[in-house]
Structures are given as C-alpha cells and as structure tokens.
VOPAGU-2260 file (C-alpha; in pm, 1 decimal, decimal comma):
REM VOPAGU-2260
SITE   aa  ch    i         X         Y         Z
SITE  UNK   A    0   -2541,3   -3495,7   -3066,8
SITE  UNK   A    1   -2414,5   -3384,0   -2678,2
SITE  UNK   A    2   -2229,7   -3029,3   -2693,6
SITE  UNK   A    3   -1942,4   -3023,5   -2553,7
SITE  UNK   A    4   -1879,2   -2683,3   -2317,5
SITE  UNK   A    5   -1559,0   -2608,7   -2182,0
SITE  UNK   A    6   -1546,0   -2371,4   -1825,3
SITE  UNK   A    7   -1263,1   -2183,9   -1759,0
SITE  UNK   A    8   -1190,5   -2235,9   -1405,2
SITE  UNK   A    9    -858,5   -2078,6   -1218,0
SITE  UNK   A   10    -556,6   -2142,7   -1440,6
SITE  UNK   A   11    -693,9   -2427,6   -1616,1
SITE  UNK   A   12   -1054,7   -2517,0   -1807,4
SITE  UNK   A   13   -1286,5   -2778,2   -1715,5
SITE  UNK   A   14   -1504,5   -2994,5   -1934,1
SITE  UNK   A   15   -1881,4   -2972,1   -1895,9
SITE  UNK   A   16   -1826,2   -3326,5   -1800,4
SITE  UNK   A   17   -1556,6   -3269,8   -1501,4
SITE  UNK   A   18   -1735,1   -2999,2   -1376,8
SITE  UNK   A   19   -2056,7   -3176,6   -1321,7
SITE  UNK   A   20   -1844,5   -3453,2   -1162,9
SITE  UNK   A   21   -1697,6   -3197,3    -909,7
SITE  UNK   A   22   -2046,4   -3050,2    -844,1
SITE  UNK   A   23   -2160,4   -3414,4    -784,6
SITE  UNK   A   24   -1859,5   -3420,7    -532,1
SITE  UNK   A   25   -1982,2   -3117,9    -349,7
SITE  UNK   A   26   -2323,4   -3223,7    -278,9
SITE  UNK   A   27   -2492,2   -3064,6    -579,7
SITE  UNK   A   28   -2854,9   -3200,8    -694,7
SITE  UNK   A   29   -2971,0   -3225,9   -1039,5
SITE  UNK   A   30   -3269,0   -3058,2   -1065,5
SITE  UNK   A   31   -3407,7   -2931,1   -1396,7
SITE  UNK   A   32   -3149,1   -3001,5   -1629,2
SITE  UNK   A   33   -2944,4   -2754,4   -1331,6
SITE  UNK   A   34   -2700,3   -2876,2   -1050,1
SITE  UNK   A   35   -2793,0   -2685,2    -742,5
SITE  UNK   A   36   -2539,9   -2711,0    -488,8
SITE  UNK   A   37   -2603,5   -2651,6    -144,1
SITE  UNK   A   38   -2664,6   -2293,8      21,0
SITE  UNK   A   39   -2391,3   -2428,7     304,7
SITE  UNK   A   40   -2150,9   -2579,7      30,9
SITE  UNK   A   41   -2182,1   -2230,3    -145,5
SITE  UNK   A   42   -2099,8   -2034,4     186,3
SITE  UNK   A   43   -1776,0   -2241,9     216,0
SITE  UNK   A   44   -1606,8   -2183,8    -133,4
SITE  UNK   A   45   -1773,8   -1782,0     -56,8
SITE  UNK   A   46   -1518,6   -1790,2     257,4
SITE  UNK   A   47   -1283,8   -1966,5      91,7
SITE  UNK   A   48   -1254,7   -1700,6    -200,5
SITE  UNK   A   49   -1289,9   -1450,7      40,2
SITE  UNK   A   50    -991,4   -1558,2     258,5
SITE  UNK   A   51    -772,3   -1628,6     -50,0
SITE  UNK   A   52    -877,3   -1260,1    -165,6
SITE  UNK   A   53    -753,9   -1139,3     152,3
SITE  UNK   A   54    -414,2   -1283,3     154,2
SITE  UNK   A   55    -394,2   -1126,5    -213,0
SITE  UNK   A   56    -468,6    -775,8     -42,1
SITE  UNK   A   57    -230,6    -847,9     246,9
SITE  UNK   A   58      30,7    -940,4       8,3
SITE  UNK   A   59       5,4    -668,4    -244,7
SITE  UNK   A   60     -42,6    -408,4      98,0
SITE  UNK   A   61     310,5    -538,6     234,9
SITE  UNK   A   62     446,5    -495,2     -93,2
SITE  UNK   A   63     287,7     -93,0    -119,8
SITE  UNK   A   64     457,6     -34,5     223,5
SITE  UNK   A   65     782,1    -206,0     145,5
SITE  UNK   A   66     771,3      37,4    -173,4
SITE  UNK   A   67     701,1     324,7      20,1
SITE  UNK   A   68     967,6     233,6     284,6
SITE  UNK   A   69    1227,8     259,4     -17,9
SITE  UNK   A   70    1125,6     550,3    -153,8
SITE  UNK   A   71    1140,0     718,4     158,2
SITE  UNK   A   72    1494,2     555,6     228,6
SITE  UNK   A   73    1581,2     703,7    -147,9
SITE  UNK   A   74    1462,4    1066,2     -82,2
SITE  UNK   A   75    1632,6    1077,3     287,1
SITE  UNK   A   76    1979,4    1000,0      97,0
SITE  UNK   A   77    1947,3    1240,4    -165,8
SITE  UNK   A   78    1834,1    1488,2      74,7
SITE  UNK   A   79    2173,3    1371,5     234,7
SITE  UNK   A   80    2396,5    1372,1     -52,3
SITE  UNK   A   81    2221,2    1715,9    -164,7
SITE  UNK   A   82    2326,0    1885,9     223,0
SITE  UNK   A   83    2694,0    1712,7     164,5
SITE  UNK   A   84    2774,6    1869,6    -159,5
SITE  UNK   A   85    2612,9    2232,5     -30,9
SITE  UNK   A   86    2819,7    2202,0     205,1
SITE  UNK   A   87    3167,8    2088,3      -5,8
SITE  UNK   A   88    3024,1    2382,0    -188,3
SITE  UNK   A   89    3032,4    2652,6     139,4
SITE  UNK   A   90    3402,7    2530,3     233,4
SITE  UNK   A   91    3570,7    2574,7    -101,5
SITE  UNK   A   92    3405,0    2928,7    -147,7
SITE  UNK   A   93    3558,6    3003,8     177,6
SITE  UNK   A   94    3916,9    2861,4      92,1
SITE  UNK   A   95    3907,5    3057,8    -186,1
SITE  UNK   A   96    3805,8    3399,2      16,6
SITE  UNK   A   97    4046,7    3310,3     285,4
SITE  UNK   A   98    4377,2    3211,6      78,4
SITE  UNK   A   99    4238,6    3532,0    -108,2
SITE  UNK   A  100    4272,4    3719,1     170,7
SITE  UNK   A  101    4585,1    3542,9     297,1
SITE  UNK   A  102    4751,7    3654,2     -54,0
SITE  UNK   A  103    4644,4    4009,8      -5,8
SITE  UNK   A  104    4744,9    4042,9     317,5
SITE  UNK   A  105    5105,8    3873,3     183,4
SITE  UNK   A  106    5089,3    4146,6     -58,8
SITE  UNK   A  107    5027,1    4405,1     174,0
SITE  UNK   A  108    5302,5    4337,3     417,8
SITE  UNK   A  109    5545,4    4327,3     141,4
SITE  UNK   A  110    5445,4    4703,9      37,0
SITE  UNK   A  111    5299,0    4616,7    -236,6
C-alpha cells in the first residue's frame, strides 16, 4: 500500500506525488529511493529565497522609517501645541495683572 505524504510548501501543500514531479522538472536524479537535485539548481532557488527575503527586509525597513517619520511628525506638534497653550497661558496672566493694575490705578486717581 503507497503512503501518501503531503509537503507544505509556501501557501499551499504539495502531494508526495507533485513534488517529485517538480523535482523531476528541476533536474533532480533519483538515486536511492532520494531525488538529488543539482548543487547549481540548489544555488538558484538559495538566491532566489535570498532575494525574495531581501525585498521582505526592504519592505518592512521602509515601513520602520515611515513609522518613525510619524512619530516624530506627532511629537514635533505636540511639542507645538504644548508651546501655544504656555503661551495663551503667559498672555492671560498678564491681562489679568495689567487690567489689575489698570483698575487700581482707576481707583487711585479717583481718591479712593
């Protein structure tokens, strides 16, 4: 009775059978109950995971940077927002002392 394997391959699984057809498509030799595939065939799909790696790094660095790019945009307006209201603060503390003033001085020149 054949076993039947399954290989899970990317987003989708393989039979045993579709597998050994692909190897058979790459060049692979059946040697000892084994399919060897080439050393060169191996070095291609090794560069080909390693470029598609890459662009997975490249992508997720863009992304950090595009992050960090907000966040600074985020703390540069609250720092903004924070100097604003300190200084709405400043100006109504000196209304008050200065139509404080004003009143007293009012006061004063009526004799009171």
């Amino acid at each position: 009775m054949p076993v039947h394997m399954v290989f899970a391959v990317g987003p989708t699984s393989l039979s045993c059978d579709n597998v050994l057809r692909r190897m058979q498509g790459k060049g692979g030799v059946y040697t000892n109950g084994f399919y060897n595939i080439s050393i060169q065939e191996q070095a291609l799909e090794r560069e080909q995971e390693r470029e598609d790696f890459q662009k997975e790094v490249d992508k997720l660095q863009v992304q950090v940077k595009q992050k960090e790019k907000q966040e600074n945009q985020e703390h540069r307006l609250q720092r903004e927002v924070g100097i604003k209201i300190l200084m709405l603060e400043w100006i109504t503390l000196l209304h008050i002392i200065l139509v404080h003033f004003h009143v007293r001085f009012a006061f004063y020149q009526m004799g009171f």
